[in-house]
C-alpha positions in Angstrom: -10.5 14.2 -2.2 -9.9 11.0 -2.6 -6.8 9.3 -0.6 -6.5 5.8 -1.8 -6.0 3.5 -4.9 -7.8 0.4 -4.1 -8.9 -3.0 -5.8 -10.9 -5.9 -4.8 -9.8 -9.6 -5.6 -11.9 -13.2 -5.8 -9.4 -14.8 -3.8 -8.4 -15.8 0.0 -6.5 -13.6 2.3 -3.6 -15.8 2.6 -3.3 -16.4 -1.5 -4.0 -12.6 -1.6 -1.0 -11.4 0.7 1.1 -13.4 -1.1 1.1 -12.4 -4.4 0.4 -9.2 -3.3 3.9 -9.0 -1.9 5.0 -10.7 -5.3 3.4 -7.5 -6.9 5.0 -5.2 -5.3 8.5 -6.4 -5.3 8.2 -6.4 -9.1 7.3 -2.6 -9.2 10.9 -2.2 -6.6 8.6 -2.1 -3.6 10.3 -4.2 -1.0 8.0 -4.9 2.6 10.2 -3.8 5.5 7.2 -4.2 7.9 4.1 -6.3 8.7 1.1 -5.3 11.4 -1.4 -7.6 11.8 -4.4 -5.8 13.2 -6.2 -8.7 14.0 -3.8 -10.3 16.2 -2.8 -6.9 17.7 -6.4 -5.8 18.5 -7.2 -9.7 19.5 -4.0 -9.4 21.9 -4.2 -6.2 23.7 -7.7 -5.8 23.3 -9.6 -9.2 23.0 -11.6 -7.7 20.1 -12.2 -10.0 17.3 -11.8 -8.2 13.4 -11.6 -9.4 10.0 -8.3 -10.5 8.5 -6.6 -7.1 8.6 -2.7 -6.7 7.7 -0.5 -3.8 7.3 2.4 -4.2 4.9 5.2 -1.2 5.1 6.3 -1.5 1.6 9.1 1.1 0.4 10.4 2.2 -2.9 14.1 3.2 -1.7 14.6 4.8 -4.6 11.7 7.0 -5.0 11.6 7.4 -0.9 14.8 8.9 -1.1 14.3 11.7 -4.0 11.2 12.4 -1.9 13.2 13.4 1.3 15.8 15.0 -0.9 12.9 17.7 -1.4 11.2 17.7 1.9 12.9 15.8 5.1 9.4 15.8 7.2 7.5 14.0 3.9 8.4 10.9 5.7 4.6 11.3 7.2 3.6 11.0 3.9 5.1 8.6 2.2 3.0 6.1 0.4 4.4 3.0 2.1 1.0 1.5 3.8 -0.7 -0.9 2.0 -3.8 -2.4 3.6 -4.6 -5.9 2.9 -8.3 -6.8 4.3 -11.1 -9.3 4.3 -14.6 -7.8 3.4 -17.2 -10.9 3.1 -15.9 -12.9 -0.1 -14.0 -10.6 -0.9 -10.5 -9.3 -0.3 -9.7 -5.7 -0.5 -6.1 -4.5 -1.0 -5.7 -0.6 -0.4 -2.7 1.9 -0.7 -2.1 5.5 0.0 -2.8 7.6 -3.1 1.2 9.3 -3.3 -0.9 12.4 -5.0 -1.7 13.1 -1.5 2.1 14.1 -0.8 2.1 16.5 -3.3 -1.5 18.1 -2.5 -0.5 18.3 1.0 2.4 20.0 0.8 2.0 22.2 -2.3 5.4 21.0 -3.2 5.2 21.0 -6.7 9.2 19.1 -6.4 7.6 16.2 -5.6 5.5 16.0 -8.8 7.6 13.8 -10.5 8.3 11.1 -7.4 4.5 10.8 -6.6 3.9 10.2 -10.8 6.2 7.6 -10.3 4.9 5.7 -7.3 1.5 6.0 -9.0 2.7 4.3 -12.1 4.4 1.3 -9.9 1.6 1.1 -7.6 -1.0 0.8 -10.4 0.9 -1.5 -11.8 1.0 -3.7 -8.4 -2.5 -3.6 -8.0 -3.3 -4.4 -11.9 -1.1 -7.4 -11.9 -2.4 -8.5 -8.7 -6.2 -8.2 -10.3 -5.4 -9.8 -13.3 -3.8 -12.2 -11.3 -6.4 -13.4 -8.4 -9.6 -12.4 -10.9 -8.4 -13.6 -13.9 
């Protein structure tokens, strides 16, 4: 089973980030946090990694209709989104939200996870078109 809906761009990971967030703030995803592995791992560990962020991006809207029919889905939610460097490339990744509904067999949240799959599709499609032209 796949877990993830990814896409690789032809840009920097700076530029990438960027419009990235644009993306998803047009889809009603807003970014309530940022981890940045790199620095982290660098800091407490003194390891050296690619350009490696984590962007907590939420849907308030759909979050809250998903809690409505399960309080503990919060583990679930779809509201990573990986933004990393891989050679030339950079590779932006989020959390398939069919997941939620596979893992629980809670067929309730069918209609939230369709949802976040449309507006995360269409994040990561603009976000193509955009940085590959």
């Amino acid at each position: 089973m796949g877990y993830d809906r990814t896409v690789r761009v032809h840009a920097g990971f700076a530029r990438t980030v960027a419009a990235a967030r644009q993306a998803l703030a047009a889809q009603g995803f807003g970014v309530l946090t940022e981890i940045d592995m790199a620095a982290t791992l660098k800091a407490k560990l003194g390891r050296e990694m690619e350009d490696y962020l984590i962007l907590g991006a939420c849907n308030p809207r759909l979050a809250e209709r998903a809690l409505d029919a399960d309080r503990g889905i919060g583990l679930l939610l779809p509201c990573n989104v990986v933004i990393r460097a891989e050679g030339s490339q950079t590779v932006v990744q989020a959390l398939d939200p069919a997941v939620m509904v596979t893992l629980t067999g809670l067929d309730t949240l069918t209609s939230v996870t369709s949802e976040a799959t449309h507006g995360l599709d269409n994040a990561l499609a603009r976000l193509t078109k955009e940085l590959n032209g």
